[in-house]
KOLDRENMAR-951009 format. One record per residue (C-alpha): x, y, z; residue in three letters. Coordinates in steps of 0.5 Angstrom, whole numbers, plus 500, padded with zeros to 3 digits. Example, Ala and Ser with C-alpha at 12.3 -4.5 7.8 and 13.67 -1.06 7.14 Angstrom:
REM KOLDRENMAR-951009
((525, 491, 516), 'ALA')
((527, 498, 514), 'SER')
***
This chain:
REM KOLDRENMAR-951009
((525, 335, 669), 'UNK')
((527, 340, 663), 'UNK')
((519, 340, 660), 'UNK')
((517, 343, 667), 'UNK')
((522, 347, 668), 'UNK')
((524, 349, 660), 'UNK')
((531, 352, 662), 'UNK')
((537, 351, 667), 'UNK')
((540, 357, 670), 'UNK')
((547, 358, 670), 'UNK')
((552, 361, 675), 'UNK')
((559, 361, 677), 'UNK')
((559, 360, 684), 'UNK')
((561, 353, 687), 'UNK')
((562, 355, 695), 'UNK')
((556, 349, 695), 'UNK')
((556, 346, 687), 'UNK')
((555, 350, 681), 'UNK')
((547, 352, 680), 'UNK')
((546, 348, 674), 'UNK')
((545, 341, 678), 'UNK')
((542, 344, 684), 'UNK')
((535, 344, 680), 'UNK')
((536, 336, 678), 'UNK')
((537, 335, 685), 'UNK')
((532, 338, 687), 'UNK')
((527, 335, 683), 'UNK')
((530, 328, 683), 'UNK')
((534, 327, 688), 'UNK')
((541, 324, 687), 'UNK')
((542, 324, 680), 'UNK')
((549, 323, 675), 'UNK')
((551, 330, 674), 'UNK')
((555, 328, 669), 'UNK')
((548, 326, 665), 'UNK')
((547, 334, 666), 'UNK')
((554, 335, 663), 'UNK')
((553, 329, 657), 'UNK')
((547, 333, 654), 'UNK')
((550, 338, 653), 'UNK')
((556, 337, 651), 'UNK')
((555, 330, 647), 'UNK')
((549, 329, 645), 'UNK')
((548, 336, 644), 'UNK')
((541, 335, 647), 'UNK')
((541, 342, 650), 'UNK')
((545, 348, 649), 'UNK')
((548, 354, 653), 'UNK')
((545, 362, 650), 'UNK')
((542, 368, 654), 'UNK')
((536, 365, 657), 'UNK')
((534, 367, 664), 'UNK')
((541, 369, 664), 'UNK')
((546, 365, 663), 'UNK')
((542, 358, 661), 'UNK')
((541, 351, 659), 'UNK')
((536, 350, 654), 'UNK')
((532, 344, 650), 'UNK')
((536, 345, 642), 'UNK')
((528, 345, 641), 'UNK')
((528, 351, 643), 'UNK')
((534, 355, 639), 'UNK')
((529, 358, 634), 'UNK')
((524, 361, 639), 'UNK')
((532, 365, 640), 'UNK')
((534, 366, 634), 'UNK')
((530, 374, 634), 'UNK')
((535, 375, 641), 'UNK')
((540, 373, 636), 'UNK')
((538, 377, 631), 'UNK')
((538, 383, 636), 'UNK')
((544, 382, 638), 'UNK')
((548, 382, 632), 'UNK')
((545, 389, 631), 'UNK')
((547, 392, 637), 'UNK')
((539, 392, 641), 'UNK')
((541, 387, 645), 'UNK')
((548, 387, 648), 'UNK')
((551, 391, 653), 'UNK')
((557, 395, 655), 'UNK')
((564, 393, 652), 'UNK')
((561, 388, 648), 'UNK')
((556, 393, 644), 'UNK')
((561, 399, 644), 'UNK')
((566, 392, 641), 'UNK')
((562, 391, 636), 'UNK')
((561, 397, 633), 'UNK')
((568, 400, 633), 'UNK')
((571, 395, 631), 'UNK')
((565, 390, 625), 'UNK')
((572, 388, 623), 'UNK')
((576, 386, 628), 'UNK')
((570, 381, 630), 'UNK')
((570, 379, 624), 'UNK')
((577, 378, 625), 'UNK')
((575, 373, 631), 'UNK')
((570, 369, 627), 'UNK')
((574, 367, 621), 'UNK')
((579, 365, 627), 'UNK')
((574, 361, 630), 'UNK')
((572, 358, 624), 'UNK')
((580, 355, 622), 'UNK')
((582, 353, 629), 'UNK')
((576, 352, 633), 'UNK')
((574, 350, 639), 'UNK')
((578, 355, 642), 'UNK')
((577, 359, 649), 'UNK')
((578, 366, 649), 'UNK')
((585, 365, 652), 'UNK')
((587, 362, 646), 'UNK')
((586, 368, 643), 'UNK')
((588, 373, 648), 'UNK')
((595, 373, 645), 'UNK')
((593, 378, 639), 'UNK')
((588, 383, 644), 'UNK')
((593, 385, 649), 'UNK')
((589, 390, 650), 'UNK')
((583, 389, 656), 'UNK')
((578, 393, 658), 'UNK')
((571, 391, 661), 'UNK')
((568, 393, 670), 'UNK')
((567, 389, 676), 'UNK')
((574, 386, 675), 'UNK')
((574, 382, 670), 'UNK')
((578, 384, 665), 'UNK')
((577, 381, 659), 'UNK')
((581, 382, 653), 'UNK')
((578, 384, 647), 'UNK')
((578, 377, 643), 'UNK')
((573, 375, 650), 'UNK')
((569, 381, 648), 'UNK')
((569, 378, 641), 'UNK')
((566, 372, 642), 'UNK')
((561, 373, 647), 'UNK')
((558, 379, 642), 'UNK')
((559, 372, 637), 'UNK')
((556, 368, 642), 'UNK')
((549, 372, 644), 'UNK')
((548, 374, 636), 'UNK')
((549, 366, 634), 'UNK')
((555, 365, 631), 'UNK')
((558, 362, 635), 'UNK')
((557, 356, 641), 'UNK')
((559, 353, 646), 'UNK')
((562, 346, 644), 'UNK')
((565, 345, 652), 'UNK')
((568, 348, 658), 'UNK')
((575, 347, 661), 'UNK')
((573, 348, 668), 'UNK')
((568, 353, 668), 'UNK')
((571, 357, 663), 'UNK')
((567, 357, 655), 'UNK')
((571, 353, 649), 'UNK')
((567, 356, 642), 'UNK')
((567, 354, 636), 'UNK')
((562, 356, 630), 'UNK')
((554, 354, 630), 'UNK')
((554, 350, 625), 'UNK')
((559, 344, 628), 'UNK')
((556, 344, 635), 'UNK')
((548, 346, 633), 'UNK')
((545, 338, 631), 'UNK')
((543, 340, 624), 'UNK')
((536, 338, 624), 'UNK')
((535, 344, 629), 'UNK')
((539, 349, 623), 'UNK')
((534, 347, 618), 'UNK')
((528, 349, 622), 'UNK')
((524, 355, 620), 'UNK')
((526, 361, 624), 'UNK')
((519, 364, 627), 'UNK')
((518, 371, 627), 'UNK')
((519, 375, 633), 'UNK')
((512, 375, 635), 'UNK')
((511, 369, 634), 'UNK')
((517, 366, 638), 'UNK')
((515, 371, 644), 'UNK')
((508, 368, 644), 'UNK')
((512, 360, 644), 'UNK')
((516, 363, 650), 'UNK')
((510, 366, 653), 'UNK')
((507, 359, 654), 'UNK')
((513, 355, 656), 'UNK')
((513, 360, 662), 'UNK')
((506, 360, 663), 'UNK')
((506, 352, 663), 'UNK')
((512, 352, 667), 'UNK')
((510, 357, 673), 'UNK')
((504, 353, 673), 'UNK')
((500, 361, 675), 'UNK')
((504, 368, 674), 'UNK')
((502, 375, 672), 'UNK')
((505, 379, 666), 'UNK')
((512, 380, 669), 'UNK')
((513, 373, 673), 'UNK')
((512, 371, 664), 'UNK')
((516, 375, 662), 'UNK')
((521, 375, 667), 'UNK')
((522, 367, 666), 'UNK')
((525, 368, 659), 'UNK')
((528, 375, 660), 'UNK')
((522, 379, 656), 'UNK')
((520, 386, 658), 'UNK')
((513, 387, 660), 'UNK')
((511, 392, 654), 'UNK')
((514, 386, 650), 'UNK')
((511, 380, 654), 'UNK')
((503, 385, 655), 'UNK')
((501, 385, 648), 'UNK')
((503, 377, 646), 'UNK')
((499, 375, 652), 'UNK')
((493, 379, 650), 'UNK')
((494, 375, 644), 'UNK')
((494, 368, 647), 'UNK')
((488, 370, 651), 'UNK')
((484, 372, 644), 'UNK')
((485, 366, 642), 'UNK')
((484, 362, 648), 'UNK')
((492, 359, 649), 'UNK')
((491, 362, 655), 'UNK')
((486, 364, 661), 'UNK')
((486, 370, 665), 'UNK')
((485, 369, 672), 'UNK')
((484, 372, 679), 'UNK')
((489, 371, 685), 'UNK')
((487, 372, 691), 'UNK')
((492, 378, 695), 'UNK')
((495, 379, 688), 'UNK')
((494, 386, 685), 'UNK')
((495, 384, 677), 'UNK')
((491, 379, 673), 'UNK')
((495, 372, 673), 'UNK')
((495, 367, 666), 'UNK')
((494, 359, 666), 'UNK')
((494, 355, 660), 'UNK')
((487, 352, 659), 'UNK')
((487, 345, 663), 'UNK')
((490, 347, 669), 'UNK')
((488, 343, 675), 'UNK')
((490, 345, 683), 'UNK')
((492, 340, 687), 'UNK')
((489, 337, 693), 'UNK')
((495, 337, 697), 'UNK')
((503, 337, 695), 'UNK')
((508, 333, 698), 'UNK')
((516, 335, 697), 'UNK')
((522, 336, 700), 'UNK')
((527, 340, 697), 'UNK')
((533, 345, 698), 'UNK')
((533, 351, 692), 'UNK')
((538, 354, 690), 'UNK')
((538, 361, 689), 'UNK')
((537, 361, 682), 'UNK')
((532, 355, 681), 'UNK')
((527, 357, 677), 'UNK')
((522, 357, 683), 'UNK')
((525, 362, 686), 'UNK')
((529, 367, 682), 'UNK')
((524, 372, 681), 'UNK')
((524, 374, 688), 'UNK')
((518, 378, 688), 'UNK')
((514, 373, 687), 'UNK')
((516, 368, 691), 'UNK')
((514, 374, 697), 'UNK')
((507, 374, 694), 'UNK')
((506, 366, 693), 'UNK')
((510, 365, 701), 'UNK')
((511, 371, 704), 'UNK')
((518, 369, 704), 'UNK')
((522, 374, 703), 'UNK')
((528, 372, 700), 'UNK')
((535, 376, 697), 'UNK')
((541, 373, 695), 'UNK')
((547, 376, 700), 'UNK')
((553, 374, 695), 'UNK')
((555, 381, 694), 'UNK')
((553, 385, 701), 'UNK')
((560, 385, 705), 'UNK')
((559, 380, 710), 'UNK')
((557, 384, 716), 'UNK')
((552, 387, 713), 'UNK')
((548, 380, 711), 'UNK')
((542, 377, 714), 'UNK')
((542, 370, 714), 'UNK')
((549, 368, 711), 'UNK')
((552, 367, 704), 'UNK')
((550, 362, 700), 'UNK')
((542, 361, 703), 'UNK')
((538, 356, 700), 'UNK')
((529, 356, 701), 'UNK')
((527, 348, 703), 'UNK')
((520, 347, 701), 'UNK')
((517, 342, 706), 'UNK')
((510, 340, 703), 'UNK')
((507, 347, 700), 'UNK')
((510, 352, 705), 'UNK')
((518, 354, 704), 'UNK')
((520, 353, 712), 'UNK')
((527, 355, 713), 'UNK')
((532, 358, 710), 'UNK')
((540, 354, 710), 'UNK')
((547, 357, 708), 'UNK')
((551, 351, 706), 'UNK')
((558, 351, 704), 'UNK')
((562, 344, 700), 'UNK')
((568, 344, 705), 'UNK')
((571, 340, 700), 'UNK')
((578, 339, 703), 'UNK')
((575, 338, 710), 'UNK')
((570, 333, 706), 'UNK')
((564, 335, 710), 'UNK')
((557, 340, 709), 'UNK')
((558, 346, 713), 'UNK')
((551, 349, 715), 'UNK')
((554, 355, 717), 'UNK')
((548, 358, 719), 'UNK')
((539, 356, 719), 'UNK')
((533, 359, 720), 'UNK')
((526, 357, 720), 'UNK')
((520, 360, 718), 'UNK')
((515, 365, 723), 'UNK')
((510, 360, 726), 'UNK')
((513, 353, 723), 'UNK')
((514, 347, 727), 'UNK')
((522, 346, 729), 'UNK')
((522, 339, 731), 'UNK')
((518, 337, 724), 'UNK')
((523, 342, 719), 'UNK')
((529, 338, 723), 'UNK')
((526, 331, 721), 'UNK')
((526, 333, 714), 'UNK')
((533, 338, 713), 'UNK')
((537, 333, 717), 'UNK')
((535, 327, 712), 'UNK')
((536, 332, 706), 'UNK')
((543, 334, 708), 'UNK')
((545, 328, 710), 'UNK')
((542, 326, 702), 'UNK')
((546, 332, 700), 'UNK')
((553, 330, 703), 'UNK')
((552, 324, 701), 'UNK')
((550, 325, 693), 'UNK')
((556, 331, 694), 'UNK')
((562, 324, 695), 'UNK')
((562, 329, 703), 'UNK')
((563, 324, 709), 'UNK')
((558, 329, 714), 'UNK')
((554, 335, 716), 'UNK')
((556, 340, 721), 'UNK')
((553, 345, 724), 'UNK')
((555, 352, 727), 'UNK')
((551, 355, 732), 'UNK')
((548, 361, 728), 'UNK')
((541, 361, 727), 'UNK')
((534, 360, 731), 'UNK')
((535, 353, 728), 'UNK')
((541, 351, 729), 'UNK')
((541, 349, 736), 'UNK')
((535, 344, 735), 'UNK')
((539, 341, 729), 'UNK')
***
């Protein structure tokens, strides 16, 4: 699964589990979630780093990131508090790495108590020892060894990166950027300069230049999409199905349809995460989840994990225009009921929001 998806996005909320096993599920049906957790942080087959965002990725792939590292330690890749840290105060962050290395694992509440001093927007106020470690974190110094909860424990690169992975020869920034091009192409199956750059977080005028290259070479062909504006790319070989058959529920930051826009141009299915928009204000709920039945995303559920109630809560569902409801509810019925099933919830229940609603 990790081959055909090349990362896993990592996210925080748990209103129905968090991001990072919706993708298994959706694939492979119900799977040991502690599998997931186990190459991570056991075997160390994956490792947490700035992926597309927040992510899980193969440890194979930690050289092709190795020039992120290598901007951030410079500055030209961090943001915020985290650049302004490490440039005002090189000394303290060194500071945190020598502490790391002597004590490590550790959390940054491990060291909070020598930073009393917190800054940072959006509410997080985060002390500067987290500031510290995260500047550590995007610039390679440090990993994360484990969680405690969802909250990262650190400890120095060399005593969580296997070390067959440290001796690997660190490509040059173009060459890893054409490496994460093909990946991306290999995983979208079709997709343009954006949709490529976008999987592993590379800007267009990083991404146009590389692909032109693999083109040159014929790593890549350049295709036409009918109804798509922009030239697409496939890796040499790619085959179109004659049919499709699946059932799955997507979770917001799946990678196959976390770049809204194309997600609208493959499906007309317009799709925005309402997590942030007051709840009055929402369309179609909080936590809402595309289903692909077949080739088509046919409907769109809000799921909650009561977990005190021991249920699934459907609070809100919608179908598609001009998809056949009694088929879409065959399907959703027996993937929600699955789902309760894999979560350890005894049912499904359902509210009355929604043209869907009432025919589950």
């Amino acid at each position: 699964m990790l081959a055909r998806t090349g990362l896993i996005q990592i996210d925080s909320v748990n209103v129905l589990l968090r991001a990072q096993y919706m993708p298994g599920w959706s694939r492979l049906g119900a799977y040991p979630r502690d599998l997931l957790d186990a190459m991570v942080y056991r075997h160390r087959e994956l490792f947490e780093y700035w992926g597309h965002e927040a992510a899980l990725l193969p440890v194979e792939l930690q050289p092709l990131m190795r020039w992120r590292m290598h901007r951030a330690e410079h500055q030209a890749e961090t943001w915020g508090g985290i650049a302004r840290l490490a440039k005002e105060r090189p000394d303290y962050i060194k500071a945190v790495l020598k502490e790391v290395s002597a004590r490590g694992p550790v959390t940054a509440g491990d060291l909070e108590k020598d930073s009393p001093r917190r800054t940072g927007n959006w509410g997080w106020n985060w002390a500067d020892s987290k500031f510290a470690l995260e500047y550590l974190f995007w610039s390679g110094k440090v990993m994360t060894a484990s969680r405690k909860g969802f909250e990262r424990v650190y400890d120095v690169t060399e005593r969580v990166l296997p070390p067959a992975i440290q001796a690997l020869p660190t490509p040059t920034e173009e060459e890893a950027h054409h490496e994460l091009l093909l990946i991306a192409a290999r995983c979208h199956g079709v997709g343009t300069v954006a949709d490529l750059a976008d999987y592993f977080r590379l800007t267009n005028p990083q991404a146009r230049p590389r692909i032109a290259e693999l083109v040159d070479e014929g790593r890549l062909l350049e295709v036409a999409v009918e109804g798509w504006r922009h030239p697409a790319y496939v890796l040499p070989g790619t085959t179109i199905p004659r049919n499709l058959s699946g059932r799955a529920l997507l979770a917001p930051f799946d990678p196959l349809v976390w770049a809204r826009d194309r997600v609208e141009r493959l499906w007309g299915f317009r799709y925005r995460i309402e997590i942030y928009v007051p709840a009055a204000k929402r369309m179609h709920g909080y936590y809402v989840l595309p289903f692909l039945l077949g080739d088509q995303l046919v409907a769109r559920v809000d799921l909650k994990s009561d977990r005190a109630a021991g249920v699934l809560r459907v609070q809100a569902a919608y179908t598609e225009p001009g998809i056949d409801k009694a088929a879409v509810t065959t399907a959703l019925v027996a993937e929600l009921t699955e789902l309760a099933d894999w979560l350890g919830l005894t049912g499904v229940t359902w509210t009355g929001r929604g043209d869907l609603a009432l025919t589950l």
